[in-house]
Each structure stands twice: as structure tokens, then as C-alpha cells.
C-alpha positions as CSV (number, residue, x, y, z in Angstrom):
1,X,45.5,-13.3,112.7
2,X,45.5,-15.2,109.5
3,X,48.1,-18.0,111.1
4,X,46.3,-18.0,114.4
5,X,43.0,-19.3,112.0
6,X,44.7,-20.7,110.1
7,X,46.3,-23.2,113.0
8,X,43.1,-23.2,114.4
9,X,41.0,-25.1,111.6
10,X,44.4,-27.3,111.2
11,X,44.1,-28.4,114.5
12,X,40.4,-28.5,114.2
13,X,40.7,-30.9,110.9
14,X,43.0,-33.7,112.6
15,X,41.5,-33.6,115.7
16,X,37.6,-33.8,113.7
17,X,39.2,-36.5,112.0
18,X,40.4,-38.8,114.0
19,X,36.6,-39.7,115.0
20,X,34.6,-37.9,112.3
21,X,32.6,-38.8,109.6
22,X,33.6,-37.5,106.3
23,X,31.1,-36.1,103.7
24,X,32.7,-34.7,99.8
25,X,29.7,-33.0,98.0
26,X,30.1,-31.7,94.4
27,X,27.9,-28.8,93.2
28,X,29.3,-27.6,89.6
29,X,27.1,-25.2,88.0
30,X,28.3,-23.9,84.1
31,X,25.9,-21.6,82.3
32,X,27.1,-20.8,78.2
33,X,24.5,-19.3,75.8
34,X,23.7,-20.8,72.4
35,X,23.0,-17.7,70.8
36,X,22.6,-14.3,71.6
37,X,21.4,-11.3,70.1
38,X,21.3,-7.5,71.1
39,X,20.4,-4.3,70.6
40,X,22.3,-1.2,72.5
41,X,20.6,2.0,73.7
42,X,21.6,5.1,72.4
43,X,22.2,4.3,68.6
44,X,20.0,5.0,65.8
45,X,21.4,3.0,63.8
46,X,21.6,-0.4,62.8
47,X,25.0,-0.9,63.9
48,X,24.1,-1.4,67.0
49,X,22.6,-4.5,66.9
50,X,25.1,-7.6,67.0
51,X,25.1,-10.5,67.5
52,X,27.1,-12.0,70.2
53,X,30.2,-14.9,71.5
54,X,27.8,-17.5,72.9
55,X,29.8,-18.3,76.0
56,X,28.8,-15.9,78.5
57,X,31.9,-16.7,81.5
58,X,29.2,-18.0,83.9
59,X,29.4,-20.5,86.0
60,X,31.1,-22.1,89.2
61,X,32.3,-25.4,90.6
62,X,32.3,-26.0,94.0
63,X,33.8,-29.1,95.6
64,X,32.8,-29.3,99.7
65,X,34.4,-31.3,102.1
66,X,33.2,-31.8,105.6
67,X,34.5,-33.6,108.3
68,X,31.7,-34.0,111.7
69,X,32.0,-35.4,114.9
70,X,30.3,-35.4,118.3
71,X,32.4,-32.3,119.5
72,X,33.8,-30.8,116.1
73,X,33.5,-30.2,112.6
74,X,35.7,-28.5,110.2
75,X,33.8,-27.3,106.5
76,X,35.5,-26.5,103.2
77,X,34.7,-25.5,99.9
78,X,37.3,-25.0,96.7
79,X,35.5,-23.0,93.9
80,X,36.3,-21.7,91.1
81,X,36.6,-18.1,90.0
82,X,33.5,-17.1,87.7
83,X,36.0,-14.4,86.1
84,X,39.0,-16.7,86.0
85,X,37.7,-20.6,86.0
86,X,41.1,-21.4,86.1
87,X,41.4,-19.7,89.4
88,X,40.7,-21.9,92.6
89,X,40.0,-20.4,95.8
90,X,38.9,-21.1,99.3
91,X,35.0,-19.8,99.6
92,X,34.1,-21.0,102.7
93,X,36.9,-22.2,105.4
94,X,34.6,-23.4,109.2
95,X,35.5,-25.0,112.2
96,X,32.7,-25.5,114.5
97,X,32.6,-26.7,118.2
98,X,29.1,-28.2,119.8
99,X,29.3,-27.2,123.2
100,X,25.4,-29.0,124.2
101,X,22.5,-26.5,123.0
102,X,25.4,-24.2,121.8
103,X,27.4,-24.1,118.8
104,X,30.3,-21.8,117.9
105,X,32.1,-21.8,115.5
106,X,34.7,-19.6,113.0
107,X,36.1,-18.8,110.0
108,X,35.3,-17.3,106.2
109,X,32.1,-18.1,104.0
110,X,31.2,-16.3,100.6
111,X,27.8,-17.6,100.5
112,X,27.2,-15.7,104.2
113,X,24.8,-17.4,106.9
114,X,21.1,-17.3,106.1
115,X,18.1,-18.8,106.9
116,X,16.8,-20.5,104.0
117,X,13.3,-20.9,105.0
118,X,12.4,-17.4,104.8
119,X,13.4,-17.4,101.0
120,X,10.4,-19.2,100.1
121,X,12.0,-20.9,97.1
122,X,12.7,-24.5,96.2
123,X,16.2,-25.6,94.9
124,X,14.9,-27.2,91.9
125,X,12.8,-24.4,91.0
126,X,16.0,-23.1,89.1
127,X,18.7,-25.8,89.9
128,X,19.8,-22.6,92.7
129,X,20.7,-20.5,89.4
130,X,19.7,-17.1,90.2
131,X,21.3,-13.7,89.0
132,X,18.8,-12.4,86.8
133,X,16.6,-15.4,86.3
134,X,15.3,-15.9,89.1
135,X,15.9,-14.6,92.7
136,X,17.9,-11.2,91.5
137,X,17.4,-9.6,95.2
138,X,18.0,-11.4,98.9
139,X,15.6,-10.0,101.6
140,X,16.6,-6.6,102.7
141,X,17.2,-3.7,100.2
142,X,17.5,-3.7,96.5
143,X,19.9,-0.5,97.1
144,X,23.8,-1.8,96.5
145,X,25.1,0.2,99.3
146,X,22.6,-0.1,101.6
147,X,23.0,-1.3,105.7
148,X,20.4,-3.6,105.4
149,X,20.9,-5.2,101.9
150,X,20.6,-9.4,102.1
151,X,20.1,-8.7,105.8
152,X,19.4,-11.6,107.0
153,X,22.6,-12.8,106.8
154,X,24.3,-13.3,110.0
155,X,27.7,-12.1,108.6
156,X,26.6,-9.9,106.0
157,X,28.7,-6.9,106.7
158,X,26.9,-3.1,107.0
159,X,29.7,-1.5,105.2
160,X,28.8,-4.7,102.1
161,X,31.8,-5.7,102.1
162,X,32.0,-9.2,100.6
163,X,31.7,-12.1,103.2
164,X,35.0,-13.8,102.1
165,X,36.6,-11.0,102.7
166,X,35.9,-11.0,106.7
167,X,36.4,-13.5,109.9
168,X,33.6,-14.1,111.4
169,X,32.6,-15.6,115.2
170,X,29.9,-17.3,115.3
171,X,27.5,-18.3,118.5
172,X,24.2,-20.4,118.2
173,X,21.8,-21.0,121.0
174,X,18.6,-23.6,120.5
175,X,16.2,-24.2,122.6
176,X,12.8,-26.5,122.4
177,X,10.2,-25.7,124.6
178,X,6.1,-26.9,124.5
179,X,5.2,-26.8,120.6
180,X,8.1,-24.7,119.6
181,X,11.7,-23.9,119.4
182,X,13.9,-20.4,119.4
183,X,17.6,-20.2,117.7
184,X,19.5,-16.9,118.9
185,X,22.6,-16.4,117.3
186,X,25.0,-13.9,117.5
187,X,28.3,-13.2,115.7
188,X,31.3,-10.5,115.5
189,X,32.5,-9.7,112.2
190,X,36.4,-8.4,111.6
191,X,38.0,-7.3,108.4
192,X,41.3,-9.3,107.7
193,X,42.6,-6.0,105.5
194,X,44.8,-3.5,107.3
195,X,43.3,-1.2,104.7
196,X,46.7,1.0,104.1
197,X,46.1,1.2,100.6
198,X,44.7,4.4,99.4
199,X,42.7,2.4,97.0
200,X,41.4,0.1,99.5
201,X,41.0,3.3,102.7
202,X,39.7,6.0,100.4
203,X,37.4,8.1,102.4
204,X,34.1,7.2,100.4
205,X,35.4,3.6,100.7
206,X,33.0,0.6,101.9
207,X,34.9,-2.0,100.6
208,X,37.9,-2.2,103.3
209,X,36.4,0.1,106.1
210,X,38.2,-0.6,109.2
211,X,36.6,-2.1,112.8
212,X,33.9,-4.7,114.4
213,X,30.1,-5.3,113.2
214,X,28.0,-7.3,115.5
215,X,24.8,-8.8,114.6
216,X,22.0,-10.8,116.4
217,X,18.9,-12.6,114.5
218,X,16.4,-14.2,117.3
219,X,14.5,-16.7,115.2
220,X,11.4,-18.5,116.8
221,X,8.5,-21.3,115.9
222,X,5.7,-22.3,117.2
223,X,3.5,-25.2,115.9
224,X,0.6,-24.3,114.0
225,X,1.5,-20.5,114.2
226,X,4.4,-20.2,111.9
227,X,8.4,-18.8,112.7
228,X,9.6,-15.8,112.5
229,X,12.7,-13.9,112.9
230,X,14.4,-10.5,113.9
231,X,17.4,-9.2,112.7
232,X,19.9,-6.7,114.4
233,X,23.8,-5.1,113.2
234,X,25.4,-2.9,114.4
235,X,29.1,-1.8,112.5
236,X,30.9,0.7,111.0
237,X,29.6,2.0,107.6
238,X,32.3,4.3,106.6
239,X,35.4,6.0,108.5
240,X,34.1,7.8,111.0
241,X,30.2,6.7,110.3
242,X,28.3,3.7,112.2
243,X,25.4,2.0,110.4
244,X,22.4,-0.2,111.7
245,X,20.0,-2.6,110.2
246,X,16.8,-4.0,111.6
247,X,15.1,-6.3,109.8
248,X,11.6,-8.3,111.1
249,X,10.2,-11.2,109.1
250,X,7.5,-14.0,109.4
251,X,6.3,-17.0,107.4
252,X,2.7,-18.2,109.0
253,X,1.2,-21.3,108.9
254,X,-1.5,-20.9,106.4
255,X,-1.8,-24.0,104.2
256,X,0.6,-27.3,104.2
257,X,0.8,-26.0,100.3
258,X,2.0,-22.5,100.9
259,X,5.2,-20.9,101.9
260,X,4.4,-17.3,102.8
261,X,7.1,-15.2,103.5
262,X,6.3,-11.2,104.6
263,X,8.2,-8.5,106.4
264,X,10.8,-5.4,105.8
265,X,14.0,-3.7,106.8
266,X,15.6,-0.4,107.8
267,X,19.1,0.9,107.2
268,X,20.4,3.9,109.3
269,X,23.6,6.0,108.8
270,X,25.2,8.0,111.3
271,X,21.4,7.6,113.4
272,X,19.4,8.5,110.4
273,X,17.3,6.0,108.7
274,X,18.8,5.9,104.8
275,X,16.3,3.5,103.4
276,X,12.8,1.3,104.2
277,X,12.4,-2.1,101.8
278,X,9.6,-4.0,102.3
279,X,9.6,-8.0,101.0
280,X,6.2,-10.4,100.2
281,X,7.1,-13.7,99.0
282,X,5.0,-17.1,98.0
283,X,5.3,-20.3,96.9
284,X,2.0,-22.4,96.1
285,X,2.1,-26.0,95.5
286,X,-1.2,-26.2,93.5
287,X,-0.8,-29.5,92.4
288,X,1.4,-31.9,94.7
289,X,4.6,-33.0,92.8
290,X,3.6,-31.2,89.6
291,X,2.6,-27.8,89.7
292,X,4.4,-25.1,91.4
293,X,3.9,-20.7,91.8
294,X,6.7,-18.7,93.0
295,X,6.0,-15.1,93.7
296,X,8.4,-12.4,94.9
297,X,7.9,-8.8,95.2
298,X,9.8,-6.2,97.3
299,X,9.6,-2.4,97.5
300,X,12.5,-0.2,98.4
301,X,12.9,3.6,98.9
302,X,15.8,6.1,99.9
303,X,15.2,8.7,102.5
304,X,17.0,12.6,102.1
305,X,19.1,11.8,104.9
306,X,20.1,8.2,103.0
307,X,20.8,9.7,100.0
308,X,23.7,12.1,101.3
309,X,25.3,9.0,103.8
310,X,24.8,7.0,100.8
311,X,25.7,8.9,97.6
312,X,24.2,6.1,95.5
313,X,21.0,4.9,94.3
314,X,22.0,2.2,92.6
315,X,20.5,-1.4,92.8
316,X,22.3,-4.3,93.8
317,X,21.3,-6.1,90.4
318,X,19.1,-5.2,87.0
319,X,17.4,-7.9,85.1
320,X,18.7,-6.6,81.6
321,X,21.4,-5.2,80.5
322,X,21.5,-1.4,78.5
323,X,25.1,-1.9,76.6
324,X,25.0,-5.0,74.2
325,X,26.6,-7.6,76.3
326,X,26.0,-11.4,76.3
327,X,22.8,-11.7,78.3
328,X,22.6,-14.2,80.8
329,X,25.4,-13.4,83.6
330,X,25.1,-12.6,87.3
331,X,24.0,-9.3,87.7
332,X,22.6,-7.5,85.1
333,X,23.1,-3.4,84.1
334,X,21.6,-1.6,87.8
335,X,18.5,0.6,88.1
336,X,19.4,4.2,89.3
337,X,16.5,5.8,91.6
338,X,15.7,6.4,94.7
339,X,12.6,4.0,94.7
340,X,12.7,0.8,93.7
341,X,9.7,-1.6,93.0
342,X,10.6,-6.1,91.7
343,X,8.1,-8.4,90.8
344,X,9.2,-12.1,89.8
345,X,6.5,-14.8,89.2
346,X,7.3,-18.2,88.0
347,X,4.8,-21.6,87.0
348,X,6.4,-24.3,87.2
349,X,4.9,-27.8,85.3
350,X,6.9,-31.1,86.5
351,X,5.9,-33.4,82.9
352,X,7.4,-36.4,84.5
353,X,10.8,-37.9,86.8
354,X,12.9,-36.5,84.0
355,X,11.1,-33.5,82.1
356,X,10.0,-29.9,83.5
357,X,9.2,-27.2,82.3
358,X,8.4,-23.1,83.1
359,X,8.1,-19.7,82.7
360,X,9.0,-16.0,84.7
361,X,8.1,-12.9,84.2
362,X,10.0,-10.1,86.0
363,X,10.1,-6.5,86.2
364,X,12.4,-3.7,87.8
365,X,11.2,-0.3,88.3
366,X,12.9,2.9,89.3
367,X,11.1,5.7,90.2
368,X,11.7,9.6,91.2
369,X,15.5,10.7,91.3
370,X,18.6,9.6,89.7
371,X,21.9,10.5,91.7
372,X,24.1,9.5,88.7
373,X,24.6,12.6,86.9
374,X,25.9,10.7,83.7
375,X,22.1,9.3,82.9
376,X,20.0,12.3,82.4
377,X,16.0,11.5,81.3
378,X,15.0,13.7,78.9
379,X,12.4,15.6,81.1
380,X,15.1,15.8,84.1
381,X,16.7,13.8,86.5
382,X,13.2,13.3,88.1
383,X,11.1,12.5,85.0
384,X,10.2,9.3,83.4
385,X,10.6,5.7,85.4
386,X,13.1,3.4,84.6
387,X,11.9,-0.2,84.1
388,X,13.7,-3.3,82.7
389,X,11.7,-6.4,82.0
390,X,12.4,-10.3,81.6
391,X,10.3,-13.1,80.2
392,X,11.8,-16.8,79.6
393,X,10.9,-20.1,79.4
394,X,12.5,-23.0,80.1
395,X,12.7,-26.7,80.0
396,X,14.8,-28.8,82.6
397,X,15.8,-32.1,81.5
398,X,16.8,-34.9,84.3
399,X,19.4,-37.3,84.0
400,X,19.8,-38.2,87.5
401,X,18.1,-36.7,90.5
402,X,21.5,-35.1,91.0
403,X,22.2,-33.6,87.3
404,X,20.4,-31.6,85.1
405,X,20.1,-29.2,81.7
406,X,18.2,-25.9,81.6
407,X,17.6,-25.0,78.5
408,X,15.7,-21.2,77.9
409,X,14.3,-18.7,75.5
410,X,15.2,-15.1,77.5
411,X,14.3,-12.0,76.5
412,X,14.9,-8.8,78.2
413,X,14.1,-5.0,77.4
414,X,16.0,-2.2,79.2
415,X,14.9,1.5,79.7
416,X,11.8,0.8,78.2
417,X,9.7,3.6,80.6
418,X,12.0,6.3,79.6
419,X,11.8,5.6,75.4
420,X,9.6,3.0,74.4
421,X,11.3,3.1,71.2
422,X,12.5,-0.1,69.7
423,X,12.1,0.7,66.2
424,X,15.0,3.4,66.6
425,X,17.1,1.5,68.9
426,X,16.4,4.1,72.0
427,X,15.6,1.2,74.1
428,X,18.0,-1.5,75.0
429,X,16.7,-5.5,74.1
430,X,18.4,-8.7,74.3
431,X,17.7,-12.1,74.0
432,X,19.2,-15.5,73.8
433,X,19.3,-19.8,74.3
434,X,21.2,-20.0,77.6
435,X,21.8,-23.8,78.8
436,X,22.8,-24.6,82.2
437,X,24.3,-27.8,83.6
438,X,24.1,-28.7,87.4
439,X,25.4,-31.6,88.9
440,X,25.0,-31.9,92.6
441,X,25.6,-34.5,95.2
């Protein structure tokens, strides 16, 4: 399969090329703290607090090429490995054919297919840094394991297996009619693994589960209404176990200044439903070209039946982290309960062409049970909440309209509904000076 794709986007690259025009776009993105300090849970001691290396690994560089014609296209993009920068690999390989009003196309991509629009965020809002900063959770379910988490993207796989890891086929329909337009797309998804590894086949194993997932998002606009779209997949979960997400979401036309983005998801296992998220999202420009509010908020919760197809609870991301590391990576330590509640607000205050600066406010919350038996509460495994919080605030310096420095205070707190005890080092802090250069062009 791999050589038949392989010849495909070959041939797909010299025929595009012979009449195509050719576009190279560089989007590095390095992130190294300039100090860090931390506190880990569990210790009554001073020891441990520490303070910490102040290059926290983070960061890619991603070099696209694309090559367009009338009939053809063929996309790349060589990254590097955030674990191993001096690893290079292949994060999105396309070849797309424009057939009229459709569009096919095939091939790998990390980053998945999505709909931007219904993210209500702005690129410069955080140079498209996100992890724990900013936008810790796509639409769809904060639980890690969860059908429907980041579910509106087309080739987001039900079993969460990483995007890279699968083909993908690809069909887009458009059509304009009187004062609006609909996009149906459709796409099969097949792992390239053969999954004979125990370690990749195991029976609890999402990562390398074998067979097809096909999903369909219908998305619509109509002037002065708003658009809105609808999400379908259908796939196995695990061996033996077929999963499902629906997903609905809408962004009216409320005010040229405000991007509104509402709606929700369901996951179902084996026909059950294993989790409900619901996500509310705004951006307010309050003052054209200076002052900006980005809001995001999103409620998740496991059902009985989710929690025995699942056998997790745990959150895609945290916004802190409980065990002394180097705060600032992707990620974050996870919350562990069955319902999960975000918040994220950010004001942003553009100073001038070259200077802005802001501030967030986050907070995770886990509430009722906690399926990992390794973190007990001290009332139970249904006592207590756990909550992580995260305030910084940050300047952005502009050298070009292509290149910039972040430079932050971040402080985060983990664990602080169960303990609320700094003083004795029960409750997990952090905080640092992270800096963060993008170029991109």
C-alpha cells in the first residue's frame, strides 16, 4: 500500500509540476523557558521545590512545499520531531485532484482536516501556540479516549489514533446556491500498521486497532444567518467494538465584531453513548485593530456505560503539571474524573504595529469519580474536585509581520480543590519566563 501512495504522489508531483505554481512556506515555532521554578505534590518538605533546566524541548519547524495547478496539487510538509529536533519527518504528504465542484484527494496529515472557522480564535492571538496556554482542548471531548474527541476533524480517527499514522481518502463537494453555500465531505480512513505486534494489537489497544472509519461533516452558510456544521464517523474503536461520533455546531451572525461559536458532541461504544461534551466559544473585537476577548468553555461528562468501553477518565491535556517538571510543554499533567468542566479567557491589547500585549486565565475541573486507582482523595475516590489553574501574561514583540517573540510570566497551581495547601507543599505550583519565537511566511 505504502508504494502504491507512494507512486501515486510521485506521479502526482511531476505531472503538478510541469504546469503548477510552486509555493515554499516556513512556519518554525521554538518555545525555551528563562527560568522556572516548582514545587511537587506530595512532599512536606522543602526538598521538593527546585528549580529547573530552562529549555523545556518545545518547539517545531515546519517547512511546506506545495505545488497547484488547474487539475492537481501535491502538499508537503518536513518537521521536526518536538522530542528529537534532530529528527525530520514527513507530517503531511497530499495529492489532490479538482475534478469541477469536487475535490479528492489522498494521503497522510498530522495536523488532521478541520474547519478553522468554528475555532473562533485568531492566529495572532497566540502566534498558533497552544498546549496549555491557550486552546488546551479542540471541539469534541476533553476525555483522551473518547469517539468524539477533536471531532471535527474529517480524519480524526474513533479509535484516536494519531492522524499520521493513517491514509486517508478524501472527497469534497461545494455548492453555491441564492445567498449561501454547502461543502459535504466525506472520507475513509485506513490504518497503514498490520498491527502483529502484541504491543501494538493488545486487546485494550486503541492505538493500532485494525479496519475502516468513515466520516461525513455537511457544512452550510447562509448570508446573514450564520454556518453551521454536522459531523458523522463511524469506525472501529477496539477489536471487536464499533464506535460513533456526532457532533452539531453553529456560529450565527450576530455582530460583524463577534465570532460565536456553540454546539456539542456524543461518543458511543458498542451502541451505547460513553460521553456528552458540550462547547461555547467567543471572540469580541471590542475595539477594531486593538482590543480583542477570547472566551472558551466546554463541559464534558462520562456515562456508566462509557466508563466500562472506555476504562479511562482521563483528559486529553491539564493546564499544570503535579510532578516538578519544566512548565511550559504541550500537554500538561491530565485531570482524572468522569466530569470535566474548562474555562479560558484571554484580553488582548494591540500597543502598536510592533508591540502587544495580554493576559489568560484558565481553569480545569474534575468532578465525581476517579477510575485511576493510583490517586486516591482523601475522602474517597468520589470526594473532593480536582482543579488546576493557569494565569500569564504576556507581551508579543513584532519584528516583521511574519516574526515574532512571546515573552510570559506563567503561573500554574495543580490539585488545588483536593489540598489547598501550599504552605506544606500538598498542592503542586509552578511558574516560569517562557519565550517563544515564530517565524512564518
Amino acid at each position: 500500500m505504502k508504494k502504491i501512495i507512494s507512486a501515486l504522489t510521485l506521479g502526482a508531483l511531476i505531472g503538478a509540476a510541469a504546469f503548477a505554481d510552486v509555493e515554499i512556506n516556513l512556519n518554525l515555532r521554538q518555545r525555551a523557558n528563562l527560568f522556572a521554578a516548582a514545587n511537587k505534590a506530595g512532599s512536606k518538605t522543602d526538598k521538593a521545590f527546585g528549580y529547573l533546566d530552562a529549555y523545556s524541548g518545545n518547539g517545531t519547524d515546519n517547512m511546506a512545499i506545495s505545488l497547484s495547478g488547474d487539475i492537481a496539487a501535491f502538499d508537503m510538509t518536513l518537521a521536526t520531531d518536538e522530542a528529537n529536533t534532530g529528527y525530520i519527518r514527513a507530517k503531511r504528504l497530499l495529492a489532490s485532484l479538482f475534478l469541477g465542484p469536487v475535490t479528492l484527494q489522498a494521503g497522510t496529515n498530522a495536523d488532521g482536516i478541520v474547519t478553522g472557522a468554528y475555532r473562533a480564535k485568531s492566529d495572532l492571538d497566540f502566534g498558533n501556540f497552544e498546549g496549555m496556554d491557550f486552546e488546551f482542548k479542540k471541539l469534541g471531548s476533553a476525555f483522551k479516549n473518547s469517539p468524539a474527541g477533536f471531532v471535527d476533524n474529517l480524519i480524526g480517527h474513533v479509535n484516536n489514533a494519531h492522524s499520521s499514522e493513517y491514509l486517508s481518502f478524501v472527497a469534497n463537494y461545494g455548492l453555491k446556491f441564492n445567498k449561501g453555500a454547502a461543502t459535504l465531505k466525506a472520507a475513509m480512513v485506513t490504518n497503514e500498521s498490520t498491527g502483529t505486534k502484541k504491543a501494538d494489537a493488545g486487546a485494550n489497544s486503541t492505538a493500532h486497532a485494525q479496519g475502516h472509519q468513515f466520516s461525513f461533516i455537511a457544512d452550510g452558510r447562509m448570508d446573514g444567518i450564520g454556518q453551521a456544521e454536522a459531523v458523522f464517523k463511524v469506525g472501529e474503536y477496539k477489536k471487536g467494538l464499533t464506535a460513533m461520533a456526532f457532533a452539531l455546531y453553529a456560529q450565527p451572525s450576530i455582530n460583524k465584531n463577534l465570532i460565536l461559536t456553540a454546539g456539542g458532541a456524543v461518543g458511543v461504544v458498542d451502541y451505547d453513548v460513553s460521553d456528552v461534551s458540550f462547547d461555547l466559544r467567543a471572540r469580541y473585537q471590542a475595539i477594531p485593530k486593538k482590543l480583542s476577548i477570547t472566551s472558551f468553555h466546554s463541559f464534558s461528562f462520562m456515562t456508566a456505560d462509557g466508563i466500562k468501553a472506555i476504562g479511562s477518565n482521563e483528559t486529553t491535556k491539564g493546564i499544570a503539571n503535579n510532578d516538578g517538571s519544566a512548565d511550559g510543554k504541550h500537554g500538561g499533567s491530565t485531570v482524572k474524573r468522569d466530569k470535566i468542566l474548562t474555562n479560558n479567557i484571554m484580553v488582548r491589547y494591540n500597543v502598536n504595529d510592533t508591540l502587544s500585549v495580554y493576559a489568560i486565565a484558565a481553569d480545569m475541573v474534575g468532578l465525581g469519580k476517579n477510575l485511576d486507582k493510583e490517586i486516591k482523595t482523601a475522602k474517597g475516590d468520589d470526594a473532593g474536585a480536582q482543579v488546576q489553574l493557569r494565569f500569564s501574561g504576556w507581551a508579543q514583540f513584532f519584528a516583521t509581520s511574519a516574526a515574532s517573540i512571546n515573552v510570559g510570566l506563567v503561573c500554574s497551581v495543580d490539585d488545588v480543590g483536593n489540598y489547598m495547601d501550599i504552605d506544606n507543599h500538598l498542592c503542586s505550583w509552578n511558574w516560569s519566563v517562557p519565550m517563544v519565537l515564530r517565524i512564518k511566511f
